[in-house]
C-alpha positions in Angstrom: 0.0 0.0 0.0 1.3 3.2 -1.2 2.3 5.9 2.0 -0.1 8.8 1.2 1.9 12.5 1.3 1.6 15.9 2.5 3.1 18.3 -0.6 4.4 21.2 1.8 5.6 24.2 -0.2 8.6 25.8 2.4 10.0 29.3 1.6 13.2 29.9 0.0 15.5 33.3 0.9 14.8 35.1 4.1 12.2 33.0 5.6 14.5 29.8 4.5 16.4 29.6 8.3 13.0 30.9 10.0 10.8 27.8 8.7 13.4 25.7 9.6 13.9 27.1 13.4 9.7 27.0 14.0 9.4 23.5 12.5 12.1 22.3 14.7 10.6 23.6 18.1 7.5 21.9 16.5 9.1 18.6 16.3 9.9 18.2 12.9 13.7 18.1 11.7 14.0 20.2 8.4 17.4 19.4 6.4 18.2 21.6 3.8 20.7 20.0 1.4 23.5 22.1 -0.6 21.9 22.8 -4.6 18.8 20.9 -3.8 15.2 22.5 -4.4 13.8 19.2 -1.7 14.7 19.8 1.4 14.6 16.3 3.8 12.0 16.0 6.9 11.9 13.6 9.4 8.6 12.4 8.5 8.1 10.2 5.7 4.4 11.1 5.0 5.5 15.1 4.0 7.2 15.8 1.3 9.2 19.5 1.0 9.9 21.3 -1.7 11.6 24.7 -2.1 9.4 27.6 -3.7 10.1 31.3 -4.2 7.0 32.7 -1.5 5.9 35.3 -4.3 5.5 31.6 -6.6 4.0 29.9 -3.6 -0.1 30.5 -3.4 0.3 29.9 -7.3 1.7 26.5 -6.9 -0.9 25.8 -4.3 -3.8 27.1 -6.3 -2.9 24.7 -9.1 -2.3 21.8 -6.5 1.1 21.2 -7.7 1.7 21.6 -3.9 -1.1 20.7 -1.2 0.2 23.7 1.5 2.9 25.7 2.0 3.8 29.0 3.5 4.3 32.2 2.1 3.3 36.1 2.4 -0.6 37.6 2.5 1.1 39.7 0.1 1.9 37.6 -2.3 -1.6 35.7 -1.7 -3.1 38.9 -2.9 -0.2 40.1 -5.2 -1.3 36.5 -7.4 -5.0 36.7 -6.8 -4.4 33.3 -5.7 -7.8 30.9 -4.6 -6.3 29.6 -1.6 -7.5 29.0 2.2 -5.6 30.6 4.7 -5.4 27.9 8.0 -2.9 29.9 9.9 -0.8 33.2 10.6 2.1 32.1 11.5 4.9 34.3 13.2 8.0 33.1 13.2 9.7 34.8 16.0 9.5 37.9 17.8 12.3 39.5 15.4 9.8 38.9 12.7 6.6 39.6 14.7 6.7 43.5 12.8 4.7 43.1 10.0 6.1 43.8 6.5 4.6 47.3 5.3 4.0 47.8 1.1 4.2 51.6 1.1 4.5 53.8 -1.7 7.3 56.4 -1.7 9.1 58.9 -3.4 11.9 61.4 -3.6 11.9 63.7 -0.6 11.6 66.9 -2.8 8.9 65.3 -5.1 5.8 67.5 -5.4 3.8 64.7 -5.1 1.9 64.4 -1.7 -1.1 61.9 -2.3 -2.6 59.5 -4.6 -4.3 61.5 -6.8 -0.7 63.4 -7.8 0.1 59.8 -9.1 -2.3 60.6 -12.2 0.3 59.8 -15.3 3.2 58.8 -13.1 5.8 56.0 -13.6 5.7 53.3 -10.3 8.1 50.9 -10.3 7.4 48.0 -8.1 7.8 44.0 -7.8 3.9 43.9 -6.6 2.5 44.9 -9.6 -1.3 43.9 -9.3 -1.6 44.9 -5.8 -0.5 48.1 -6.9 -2.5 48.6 -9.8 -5.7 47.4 -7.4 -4.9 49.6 -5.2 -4.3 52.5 -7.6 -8.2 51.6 -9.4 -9.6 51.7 -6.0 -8.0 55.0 -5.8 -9.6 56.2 -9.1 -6.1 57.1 -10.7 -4.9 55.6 -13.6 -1.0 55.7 -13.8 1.9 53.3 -15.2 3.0 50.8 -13.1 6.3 49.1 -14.5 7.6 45.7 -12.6 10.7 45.9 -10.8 13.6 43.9 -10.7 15.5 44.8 -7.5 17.3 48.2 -6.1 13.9 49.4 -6.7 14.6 52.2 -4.2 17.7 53.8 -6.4 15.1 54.4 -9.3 13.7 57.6 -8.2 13.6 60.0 -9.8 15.6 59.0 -12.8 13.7 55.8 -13.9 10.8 55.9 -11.9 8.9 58.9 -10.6 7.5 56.8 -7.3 7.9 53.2 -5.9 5.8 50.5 -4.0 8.2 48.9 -1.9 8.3 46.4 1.1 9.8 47.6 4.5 9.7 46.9 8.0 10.9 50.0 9.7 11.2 53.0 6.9 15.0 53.1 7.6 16.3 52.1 4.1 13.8 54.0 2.4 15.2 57.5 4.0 18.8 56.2 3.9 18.0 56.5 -0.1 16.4 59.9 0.3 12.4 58.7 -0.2 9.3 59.7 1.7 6.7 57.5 2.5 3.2 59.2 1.3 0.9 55.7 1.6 1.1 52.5 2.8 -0.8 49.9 0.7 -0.9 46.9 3.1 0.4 45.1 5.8 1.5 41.5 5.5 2.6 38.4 7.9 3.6 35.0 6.8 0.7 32.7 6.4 -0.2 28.8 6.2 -2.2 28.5 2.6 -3.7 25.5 1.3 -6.2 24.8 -1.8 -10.1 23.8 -1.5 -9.3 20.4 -2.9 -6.5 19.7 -0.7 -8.3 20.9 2.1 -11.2 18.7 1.0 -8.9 15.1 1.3 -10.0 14.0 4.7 -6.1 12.1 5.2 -4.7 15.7 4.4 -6.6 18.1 6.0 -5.7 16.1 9.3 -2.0 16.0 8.1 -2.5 19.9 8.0 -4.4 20.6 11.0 -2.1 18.6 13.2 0.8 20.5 11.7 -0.9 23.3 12.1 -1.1 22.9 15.8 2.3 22.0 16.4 3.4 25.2 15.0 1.1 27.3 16.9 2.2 25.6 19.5 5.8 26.2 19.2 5.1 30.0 18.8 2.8 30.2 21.5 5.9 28.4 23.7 8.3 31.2 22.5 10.0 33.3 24.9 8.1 31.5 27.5 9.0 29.6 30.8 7.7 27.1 33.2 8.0 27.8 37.5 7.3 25.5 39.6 7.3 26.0 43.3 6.1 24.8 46.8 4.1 27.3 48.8 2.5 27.2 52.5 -1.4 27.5 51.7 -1.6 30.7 54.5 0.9 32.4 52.2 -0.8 31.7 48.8 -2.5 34.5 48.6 0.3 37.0 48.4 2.3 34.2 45.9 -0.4 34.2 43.4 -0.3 38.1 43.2 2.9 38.3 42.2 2.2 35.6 39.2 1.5 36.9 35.9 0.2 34.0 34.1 -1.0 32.8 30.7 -4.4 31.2 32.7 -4.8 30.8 36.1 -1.6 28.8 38.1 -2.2 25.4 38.7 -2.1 24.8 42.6 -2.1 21.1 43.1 -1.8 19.3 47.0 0.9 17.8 48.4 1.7 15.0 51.6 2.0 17.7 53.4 -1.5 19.4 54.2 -0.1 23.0 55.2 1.5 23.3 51.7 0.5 23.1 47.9 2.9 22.9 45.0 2.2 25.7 42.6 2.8 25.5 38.8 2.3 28.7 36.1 3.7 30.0 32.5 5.4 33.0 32.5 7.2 35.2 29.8 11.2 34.7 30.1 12.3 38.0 30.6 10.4 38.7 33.9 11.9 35.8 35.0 14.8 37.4 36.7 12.4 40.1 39.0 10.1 37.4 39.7 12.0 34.6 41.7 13.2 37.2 44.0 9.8 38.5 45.0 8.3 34.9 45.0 11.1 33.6 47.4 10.1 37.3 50.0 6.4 36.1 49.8 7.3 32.2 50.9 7.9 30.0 47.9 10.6 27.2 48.6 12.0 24.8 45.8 11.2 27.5 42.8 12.0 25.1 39.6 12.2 27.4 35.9 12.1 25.1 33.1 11.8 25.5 29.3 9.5 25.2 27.3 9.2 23.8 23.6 5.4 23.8 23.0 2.0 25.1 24.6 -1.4 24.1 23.0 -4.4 25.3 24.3 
């Protein structure tokens, strides 16, 4: 009997190392090999292969891949008919969305988009930007762009769509911002007829929840601790805690072990006021996944 498989689409460039990372805390071993568009996983029943994001919802679509991960902007940038299952954020360095904005030259007279009547845009999302200029009423030409598409102003280009995270490269090249188009965040995508395979949409859901729960574990500890019951009270007002701390009894009936989630960097200012109110035998421990 044939082993039925997952097609999972995994992004190539920057999100290459960040895939990896999450499906490692996830549980899953990712191996990328040197000149090889398959990367190996340690489960026989996915298969990996390694896609461009802004080809991604395409492939998907066509269900030459059954999933795969990729931008919202390039979702909407292909029109693509897919199903978004999940937002996925990789780690807190890339918890910023990505901003589309458009800019141009600090000295250009142009200040909105109505002064974009007639104007040359270059840009690498070129339907999103033409959407987004029809929706605006304006009617302008929007050339594709094939990188350094922030040196083009003014000479080749008399504005730009381009992606960005904090402005800082755009005013290193002397642009203004004047609107921004969209905010984007990696997503989980998958096609109706995928979805629709009961074996696969199980795959996918279970995956699904694996990653969530390795985000939902980042930058996140465990404490345990054992606690006198008259001085509870004041212990459990110093916990901050994802739910409520799980107090549980012990042999001893004057004293309850305590047990809570707590984010890593208060860590270090907790302990100290938990061992003033009365906790003994405070245990910090790591975490790898939390699933609701």
């Amino acid at each position: 009997m044939t082993t039925p498989t997952l097609k999972l689409g995994l992004p190539a460039g920057s999100l290459q190392e960040a895939t990896a990372d999450l499906f490692r805390k996830a549980g899953y071993k990712i191996t990328y090999a040197s000149r090889s568009y398959y990367p190996t996983i340690d489960d026989p029943e996915i298969h990996c292969t390694l896609i461009r994001a802004q080809e991604m919802a395409r492939y998907v679509q066509d269900g030459s891949l059954d999933c795969g991960l990729t931008g919202h902007d390039w979702i909407l940038e292909n029109d693509a008919k897919v199903i978004e299952l999940a937002e996925l954020i990789f780690s807190k360095v890339s918890r910023r969305p990505v901003r589309w904005v458009l800019a141009v030259p600090n000295d250009s007279p142009i200040q909105g988009p109505k002064d974009l009547r007639g104007k040359r845009i270059a840009t690498e999302v070129v339907g999103l930007t033409r959407r987004w200029l029809a929706k605006h009423g304006v009617e302008a030409q929007v050339e594709f762009s094939w990188g350094a598409t922030e040196v083009k102003p003014p000479r080749l280009a008399d504005a730009i769509v381009e992606v960005t995270e904090t402005g800082s490269s755009l005013r290193a090249n002397n642009l203004r911002i004047i609107a921004e188009l969209l905010q984007s965040t990696p997503r989980f995508i998958t096609a109706e007829r995928a979805y629709a395979d009961p074996w696969k949409k199980q795959k996918m859901d279970d995956l699904i929840l694996m990653l969530k729960g390795a985000m939902a574990a980042e930058d996140k500890v465990g404490l345990m601790m054992n606690v006198r019951k008259a001085e509870l009270p004041g212990v459990l007002n110093i916990l901050p805690a994802l739910q409520n701390p799980t107090v549980s009894s012990l042999s001893d009936p004057d004293w309850v072990a305590v047990n809570t989630i707590i984010d890593e960097d208060t860590v270090r200012h907790i302990i100290p006021q938990l061992k003033q109110a009365g906790a003994r035998g405070i245990v910090e421990y790591p975490l790898s996944k939390i699933i609701d």
